[in-house]
C-alpha positions in Angstrom: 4.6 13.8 10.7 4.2 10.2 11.9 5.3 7.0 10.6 3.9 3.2 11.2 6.6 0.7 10.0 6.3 -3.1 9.2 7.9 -5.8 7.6 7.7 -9.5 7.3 10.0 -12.6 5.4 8.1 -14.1 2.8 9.8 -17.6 2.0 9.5 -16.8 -1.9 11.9 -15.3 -4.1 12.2 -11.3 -4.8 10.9 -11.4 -8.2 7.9 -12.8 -7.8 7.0 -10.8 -5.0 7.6 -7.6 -6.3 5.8 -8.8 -9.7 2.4 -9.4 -7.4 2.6 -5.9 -5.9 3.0 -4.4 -9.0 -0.4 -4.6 -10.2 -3.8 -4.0 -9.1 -4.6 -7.5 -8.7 -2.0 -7.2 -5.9 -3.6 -4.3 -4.3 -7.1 -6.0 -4.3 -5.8 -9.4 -2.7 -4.3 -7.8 -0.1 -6.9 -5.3 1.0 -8.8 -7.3 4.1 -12.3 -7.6 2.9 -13.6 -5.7 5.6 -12.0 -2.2 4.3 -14.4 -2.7 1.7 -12.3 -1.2 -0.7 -13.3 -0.5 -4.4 -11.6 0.6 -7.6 -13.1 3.5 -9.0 -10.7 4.2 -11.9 -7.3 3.4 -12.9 -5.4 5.5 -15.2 -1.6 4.8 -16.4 0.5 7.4 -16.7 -0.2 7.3 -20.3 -3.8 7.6 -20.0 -3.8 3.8 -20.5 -7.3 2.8 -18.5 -5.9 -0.5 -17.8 -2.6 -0.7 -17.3 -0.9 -4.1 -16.8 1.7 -2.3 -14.5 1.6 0.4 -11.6 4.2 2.4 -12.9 5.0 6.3 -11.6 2.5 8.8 -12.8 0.0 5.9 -12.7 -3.1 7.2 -10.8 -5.9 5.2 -9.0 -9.2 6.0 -7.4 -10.3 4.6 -4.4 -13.0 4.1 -2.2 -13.2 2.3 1.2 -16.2 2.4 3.3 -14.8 0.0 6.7 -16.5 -2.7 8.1 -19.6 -1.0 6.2 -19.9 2.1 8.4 -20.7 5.8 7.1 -20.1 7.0 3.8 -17.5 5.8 1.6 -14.2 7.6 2.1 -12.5 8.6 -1.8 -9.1 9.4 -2.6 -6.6 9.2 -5.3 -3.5 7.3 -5.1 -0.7 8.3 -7.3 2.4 5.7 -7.7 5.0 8.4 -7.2 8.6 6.3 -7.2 9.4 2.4 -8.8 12.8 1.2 -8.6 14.2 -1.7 -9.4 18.2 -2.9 -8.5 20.1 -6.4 -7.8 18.6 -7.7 -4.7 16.0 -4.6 -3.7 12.8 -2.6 -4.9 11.0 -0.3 -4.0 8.1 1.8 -4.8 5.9 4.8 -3.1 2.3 5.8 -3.4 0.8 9.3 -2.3 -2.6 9.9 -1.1 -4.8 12.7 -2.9 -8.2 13.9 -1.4 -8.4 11.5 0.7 -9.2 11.0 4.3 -5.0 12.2 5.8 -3.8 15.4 5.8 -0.3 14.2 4.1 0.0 10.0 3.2 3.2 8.5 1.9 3.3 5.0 1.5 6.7 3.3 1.1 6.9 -0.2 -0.2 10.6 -1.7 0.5 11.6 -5.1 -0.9 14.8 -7.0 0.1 16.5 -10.3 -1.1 16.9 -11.9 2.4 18.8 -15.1 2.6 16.6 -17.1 -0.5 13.5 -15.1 0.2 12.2 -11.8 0.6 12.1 -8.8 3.2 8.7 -6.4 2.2 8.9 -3.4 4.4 5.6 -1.2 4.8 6.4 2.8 5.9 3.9 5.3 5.9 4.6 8.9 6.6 1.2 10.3 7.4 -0.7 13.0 9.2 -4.3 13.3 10.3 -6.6 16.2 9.4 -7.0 19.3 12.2 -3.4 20.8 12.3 -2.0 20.5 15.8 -5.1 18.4 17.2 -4.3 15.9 14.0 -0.9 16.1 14.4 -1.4 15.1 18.3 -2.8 12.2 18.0 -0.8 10.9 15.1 1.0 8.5 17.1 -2.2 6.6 17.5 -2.2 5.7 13.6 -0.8 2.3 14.8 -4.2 1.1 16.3 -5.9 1.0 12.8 -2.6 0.4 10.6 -1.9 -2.8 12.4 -5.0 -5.2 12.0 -4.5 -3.8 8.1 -0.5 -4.0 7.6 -1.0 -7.5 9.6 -3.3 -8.5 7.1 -1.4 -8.0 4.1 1.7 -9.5 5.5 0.1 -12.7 5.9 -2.3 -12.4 2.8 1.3 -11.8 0.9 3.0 -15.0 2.9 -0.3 -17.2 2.3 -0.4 -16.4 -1.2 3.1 -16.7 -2.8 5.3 -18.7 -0.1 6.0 -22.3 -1.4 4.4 -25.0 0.3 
């Protein structure tokens, strides 16, 4: 399976940033616009249609039709994992249906020296067994213009000015 990794230091403290990615609101302001992403549905893991917080069981449809080409690509996102200690968080979303074979999506959040440290992973693989699994590697080239983006959507929006 591959993995793309990023992180960046966002001059604001560890509670407000994992506060803003723990909602849909965060989600949306840090999808670049050209993904032209849309929420479907959103179901809490108690059937709640709105729920104020992505908790695990929590389950949301997607659909992403980039930079406006071809159909609309769907999937399902399911918050799998949310954890909260003294100085860290994390929490994990899985991809269902969707466009990748297998799509894990760690979200990592460190206390770092009066800021924070947010840490992207994804564990993924590409559709068509050992020709998907070739060309993995090459993930980077469209998770990097994206993961780019919502680092510095995420410094732009809560870093004190």
């Amino acid at each position: 399976m591959a993995t793309y990794q990023r992180e960046v230091r966002v001059d604001a403290p560890l509670d407000e940033v994992w506060a803003f990615h723990s909602t849909i609101d965060g989600l949306e302001a840090l999808t670049p616009g050209w993904m032209n992403l849309r929420v479907e549905a959103i179901r809490g893991p108690d059937g709640d249609p709105d729920p104020e917080v992505l908790s695990p069981g929590t389950r949301i449809r997607l659909a992403a039709r980039p930079f406006g080409v071809g159909p609309p690509q769907r999937w399902v996102s399911e918050i799998t994992r949310r954890d909260r200690e003294d100085g860290a968080a994390v929490f994990e979303d899985v991809m269902h249906d969707g466009p990748f074979e297998t799509w894990r999506h760690t979200h990592q959040f460190f206390a770092a020296d009066g800021g924070t440290r947010v840490r992207d992973r994804v564990e993924y693989e590409f559709p068509g067994g050992p020709v998907g699994r070739a060309v993995g590697p090459l993930g980077w080239v469209g998770f990097e213009p994206m993961f780019r983006y919502r680092h510095r959507k995420t410094k732009e929006l809560l870093e004190r000015r």
